[in-house]
C-alpha positions in Angstrom: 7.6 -27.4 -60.5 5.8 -30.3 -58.3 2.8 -29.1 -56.5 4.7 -29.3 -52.9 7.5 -26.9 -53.7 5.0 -24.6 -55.0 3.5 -24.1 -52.4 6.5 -23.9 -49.8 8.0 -21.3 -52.1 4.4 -19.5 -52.3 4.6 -19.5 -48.2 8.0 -18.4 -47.8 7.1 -15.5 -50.1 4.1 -14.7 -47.7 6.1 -15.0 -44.6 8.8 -13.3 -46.2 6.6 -10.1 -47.1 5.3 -10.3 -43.2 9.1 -10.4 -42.0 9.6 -6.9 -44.1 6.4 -5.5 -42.6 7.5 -7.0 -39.0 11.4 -5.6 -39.5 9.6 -2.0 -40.5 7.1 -2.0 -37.6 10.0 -2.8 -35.2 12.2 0.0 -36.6 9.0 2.7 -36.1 9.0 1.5 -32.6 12.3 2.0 -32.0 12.2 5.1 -33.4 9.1 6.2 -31.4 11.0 5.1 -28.3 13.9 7.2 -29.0 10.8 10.0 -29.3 9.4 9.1 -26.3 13.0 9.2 -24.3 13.7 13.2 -25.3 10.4 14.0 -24.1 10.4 12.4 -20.9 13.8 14.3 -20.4 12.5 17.2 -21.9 9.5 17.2 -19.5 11.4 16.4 -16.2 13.9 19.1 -17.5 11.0 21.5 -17.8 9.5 20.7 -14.6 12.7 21.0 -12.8 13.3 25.0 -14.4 9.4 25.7 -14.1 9.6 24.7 -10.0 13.2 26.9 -9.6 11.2 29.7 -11.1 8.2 29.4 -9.2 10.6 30.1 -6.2 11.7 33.4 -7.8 8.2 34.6 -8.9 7.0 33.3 -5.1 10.1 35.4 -3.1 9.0 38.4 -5.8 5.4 38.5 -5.0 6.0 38.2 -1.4 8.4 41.5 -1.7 5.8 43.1 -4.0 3.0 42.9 -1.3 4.6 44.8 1.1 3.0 48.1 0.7 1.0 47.3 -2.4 -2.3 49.2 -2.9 -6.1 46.7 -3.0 -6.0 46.5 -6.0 -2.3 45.3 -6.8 -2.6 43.2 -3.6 -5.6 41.2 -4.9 -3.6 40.5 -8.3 -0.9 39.2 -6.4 -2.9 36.9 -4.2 -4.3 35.4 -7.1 -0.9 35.0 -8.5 0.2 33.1 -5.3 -3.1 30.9 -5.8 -2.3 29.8 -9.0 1.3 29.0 -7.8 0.4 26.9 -4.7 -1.6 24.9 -7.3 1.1 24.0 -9.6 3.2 22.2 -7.3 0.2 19.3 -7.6 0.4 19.5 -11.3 3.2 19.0 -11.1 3.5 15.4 -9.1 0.7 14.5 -11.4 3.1 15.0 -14.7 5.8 13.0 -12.4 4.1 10.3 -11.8 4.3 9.3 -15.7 8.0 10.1 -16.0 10.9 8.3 -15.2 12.4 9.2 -11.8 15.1 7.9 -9.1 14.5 5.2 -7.1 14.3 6.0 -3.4 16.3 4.5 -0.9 15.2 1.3 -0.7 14.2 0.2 -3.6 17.9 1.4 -4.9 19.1 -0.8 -2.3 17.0 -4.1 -3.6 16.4 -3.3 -7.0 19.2 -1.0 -8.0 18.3 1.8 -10.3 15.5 -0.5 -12.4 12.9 2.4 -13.8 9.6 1.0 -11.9 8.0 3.7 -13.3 4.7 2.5 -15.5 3.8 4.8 -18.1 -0.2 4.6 -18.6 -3.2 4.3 -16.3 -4.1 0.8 -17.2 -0.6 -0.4 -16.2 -0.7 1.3 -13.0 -4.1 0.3 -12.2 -3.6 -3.5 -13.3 0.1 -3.0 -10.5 -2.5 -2.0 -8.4 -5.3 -4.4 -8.5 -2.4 -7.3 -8.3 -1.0 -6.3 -5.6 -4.5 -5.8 -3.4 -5.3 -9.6 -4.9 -1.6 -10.8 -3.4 -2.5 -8.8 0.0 -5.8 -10.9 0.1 -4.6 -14.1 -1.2 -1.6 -14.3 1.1 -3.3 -13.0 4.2 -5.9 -16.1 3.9 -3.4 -18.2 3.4 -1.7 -17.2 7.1 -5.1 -17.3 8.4 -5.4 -20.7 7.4 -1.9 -21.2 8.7 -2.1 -20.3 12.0 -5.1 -22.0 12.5 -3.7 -25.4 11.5 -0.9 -24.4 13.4 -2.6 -23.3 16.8 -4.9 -26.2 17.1 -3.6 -29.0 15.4 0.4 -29.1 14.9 3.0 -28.3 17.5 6.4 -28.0 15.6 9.2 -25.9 15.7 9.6 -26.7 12.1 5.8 -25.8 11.1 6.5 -22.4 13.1 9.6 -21.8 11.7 8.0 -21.6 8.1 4.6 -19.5 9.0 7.5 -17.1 10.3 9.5 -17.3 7.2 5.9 -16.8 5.6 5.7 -13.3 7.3 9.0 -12.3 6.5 8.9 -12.7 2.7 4.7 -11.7 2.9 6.1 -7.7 4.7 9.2 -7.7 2.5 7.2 -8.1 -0.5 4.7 -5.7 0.8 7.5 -3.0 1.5 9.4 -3.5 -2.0 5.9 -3.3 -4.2 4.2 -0.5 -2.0 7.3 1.3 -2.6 6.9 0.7 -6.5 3.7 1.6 -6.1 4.4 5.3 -4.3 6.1 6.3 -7.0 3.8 5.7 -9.3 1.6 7.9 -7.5 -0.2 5.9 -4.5 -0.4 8.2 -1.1 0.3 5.5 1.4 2.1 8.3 4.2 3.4 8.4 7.4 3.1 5.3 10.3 1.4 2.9 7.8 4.6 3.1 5.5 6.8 2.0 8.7 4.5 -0.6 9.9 5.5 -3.2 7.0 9.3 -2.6 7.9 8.9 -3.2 11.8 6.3 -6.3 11.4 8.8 -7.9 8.7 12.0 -7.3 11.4 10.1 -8.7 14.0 8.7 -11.8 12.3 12.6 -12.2 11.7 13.3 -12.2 15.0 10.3 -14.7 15.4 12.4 -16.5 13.3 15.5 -16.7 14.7 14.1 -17.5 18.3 15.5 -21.1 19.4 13.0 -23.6 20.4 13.3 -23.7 24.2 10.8 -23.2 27.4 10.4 -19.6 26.7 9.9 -20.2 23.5 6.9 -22.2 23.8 5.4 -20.4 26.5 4.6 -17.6 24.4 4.1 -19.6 21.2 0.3 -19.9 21.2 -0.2 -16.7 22.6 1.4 -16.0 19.6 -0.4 -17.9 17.5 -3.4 -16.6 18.9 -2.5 -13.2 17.8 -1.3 -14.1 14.6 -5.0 -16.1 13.9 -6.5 -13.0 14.9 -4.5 -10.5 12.8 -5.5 -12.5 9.5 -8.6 -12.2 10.1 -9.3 -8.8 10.6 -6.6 -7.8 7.7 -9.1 -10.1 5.8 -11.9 -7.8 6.8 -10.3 -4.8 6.3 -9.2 -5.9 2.5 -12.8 -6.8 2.0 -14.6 -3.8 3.1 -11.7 -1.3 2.5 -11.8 -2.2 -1.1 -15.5 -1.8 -1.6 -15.4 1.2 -0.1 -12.4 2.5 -2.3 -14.6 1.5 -5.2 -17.0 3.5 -4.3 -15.3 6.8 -3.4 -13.2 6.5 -6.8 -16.2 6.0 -8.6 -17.8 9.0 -7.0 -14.8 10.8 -7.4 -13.6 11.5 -4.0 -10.7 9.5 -3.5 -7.7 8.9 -6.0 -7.3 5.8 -7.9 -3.8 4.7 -7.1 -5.3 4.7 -2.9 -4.7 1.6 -1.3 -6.2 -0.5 1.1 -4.0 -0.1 4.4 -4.0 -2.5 8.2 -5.0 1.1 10.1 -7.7 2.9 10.5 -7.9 6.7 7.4 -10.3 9.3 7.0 -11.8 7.9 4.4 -12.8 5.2 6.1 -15.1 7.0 8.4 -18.8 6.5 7.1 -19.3 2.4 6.5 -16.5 1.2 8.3 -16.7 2.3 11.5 -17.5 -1.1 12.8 -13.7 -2.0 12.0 -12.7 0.3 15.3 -13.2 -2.2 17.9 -11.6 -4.9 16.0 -8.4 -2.9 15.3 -8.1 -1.8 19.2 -8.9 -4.8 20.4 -6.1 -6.0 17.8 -3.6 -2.7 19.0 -4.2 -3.6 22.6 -3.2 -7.6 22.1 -0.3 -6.0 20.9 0.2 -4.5 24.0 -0.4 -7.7 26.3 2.0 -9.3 23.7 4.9 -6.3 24.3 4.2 -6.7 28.9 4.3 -10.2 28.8 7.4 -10.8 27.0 9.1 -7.7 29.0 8.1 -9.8 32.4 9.5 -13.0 30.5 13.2 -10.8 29.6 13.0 -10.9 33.6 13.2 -14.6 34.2 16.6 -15.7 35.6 16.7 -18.2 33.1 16.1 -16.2 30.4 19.5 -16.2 27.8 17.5 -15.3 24.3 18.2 -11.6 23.0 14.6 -12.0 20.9 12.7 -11.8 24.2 13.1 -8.7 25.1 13.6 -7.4 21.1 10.2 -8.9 20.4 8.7 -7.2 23.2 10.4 -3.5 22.0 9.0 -4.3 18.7 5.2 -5.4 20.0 5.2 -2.1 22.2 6.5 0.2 19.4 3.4 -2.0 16.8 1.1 -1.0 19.4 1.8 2.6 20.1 2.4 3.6 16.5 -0.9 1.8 15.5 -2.8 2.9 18.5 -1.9 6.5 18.5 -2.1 7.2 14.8 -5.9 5.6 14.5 -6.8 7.7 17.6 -5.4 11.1 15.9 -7.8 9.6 12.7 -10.7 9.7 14.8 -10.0 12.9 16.8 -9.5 14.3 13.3 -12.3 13.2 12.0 -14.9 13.9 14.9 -13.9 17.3 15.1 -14.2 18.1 11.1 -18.0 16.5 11.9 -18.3 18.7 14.9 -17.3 22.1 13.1 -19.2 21.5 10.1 -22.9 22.4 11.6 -21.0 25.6 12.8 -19.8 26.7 9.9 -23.1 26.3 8.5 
């Protein structure tokens, strides 16, 4: 046999052993999928019986402590302690099973498990999407700018509004991926995304005309300005996370957010004047359009829906970062008295 066809036939041999090995490997990981499948429906079946009975054991401890002597009562109480901290345990074991998509993201992604399955994965979803926040943020920043100063064209608008619109949406589709895989972005901050993208739609759809470019640079203007202090917040905010998580006071799946939290309180207090100054532009933004809507020759619907959406920004944003602070000065204030 020549020396060539030797060695092919000794290679093919290799490679053929390695395809046997590969073809074995791949039939244990199918297998250990298969595993992996029951108990993820095992576990979400056990959760789901473990939380019914919870409610029976709950609604029979409450009847049992009517009338029950010290001693019985403090065993019960303890009981109900242990059962108020289950429900927790509970959303912890969820967060690494399978589960429904909610509204939305049924709507836009159908029912596609989003769910990711280990820490890393859900840290590394994480840590992109804080990068995308920062990246694109900069990028409207710089947009704005070049916009505002140098270029005046409807055209030039019309795409650092399209820009916002696909920037929000993408924010509202992957912090919705995110939530349920355990992030605790709650209440106003969750609507924010949805009204800023609607109105930057609206933006969008506004026909160049004398109104129109009235309120453009203010616009503009606004828009410069609301880069740059989501640029500082992404900054500091993500510092600061790192250093809560490391200490171990905050949870690792917390994101950085355009308002003002709690945890924010000691080290970035100096955000505060930059996010009401930013709330109450929003405010100018919602009076001055209102007194446009009452031109006569005013004929464009996104006036006057521009100016709803600006006033509802502002009082959702202002209001919910005051309640923060109240919050927060009166925990600081009650603290010396308990002690």
């Amino acid at each position: 046999m020549p020396q060539g066809l030797k060695d092919v036939v000794e290679e093919w041999t290799c490679l053929d052993e390695e395809y046997q090995e590969l073809k074995e490997t791949h039939r244990m990981y199918l297998q250990k999928l298969d595993e992996i499948s029951k108990l993820q429906n095992n576990c979400s079946s056990s959760i789901s019986s473990h939380r019914r009975r919870l409610k029976e054991v709950s609604s029979l401890v409450k009847r049992c402590s009517k009338g029950a002597s010290e001693e019985d009562a403090k065993t019960l109480d303890e009981i109900n302690e242990k059962i108020k901290m289950r429900p927790n345990t509970f959303c912890e074991m969820e967060s690494f099973l399978p589960k429904k998509n909610g509204l939305y993201l049924s709507l836009v992604l159908g029912n596609v498990n989003v769910t990711l399955f280990s820490k890393q994965s859900k840290f590394a979803y994480k840590d992109e999407y804080e990068k995308f926040k920062l990246y694109l943020t900069v990028i409207l920043l710089l947009f704005s700018f070049v916009c505002y100063v140098f270029m005046s064209y409807r055209f030039l608008d019309a795409m650092l509004n399209f820009l916002l619109v696909w920037y929000y949406c993408t924010l509202t589709i992957r912090e919705s991926i995110l939530t349920t895989n355990g992030s605790r972005i709650k209440g106003w901050w969750v609507c924010h995304h949805y009204i800023s993208a609607f109105l930057s739609g609206v933006m969008l759809t506004w026909p160049d005309g004398n109104l129109y470019k009235i309120f453009r640079n203010q616009f503009l203007a606004y828009s410069l300005y609301q880069s740059f202090v989501q640029c500082l917040q992404c900054y500091y905010q993500s510092g600061c996370l790192y250093r809560l998580r490391a200490l171990g006071e905050r949870h690792n799946m917390d994101l950085t957010v355009e308002g003002f939290q709690s945890w924010m309180w000691k080290g970035l207090t100096f955000l505060l004047p930059f996010l009401f100054f930013g709330h109450f532009w929003q405010l100018f933004n919602s009076l001055s359009l209102f007194r446009m809507a009452q031109l006569p020759d005013c004929r464009e619907w996104q006036v006057m829906m521009c100016g709803l959406c600006f006033l509802i920004l502002f009082m959702g944003n202002f209001f919910t970062t005051v309640a923060v602070v109240r919050h927060k000065v009166n925990s600081r204030n009650q603290k010396p008295k308990s002690l």
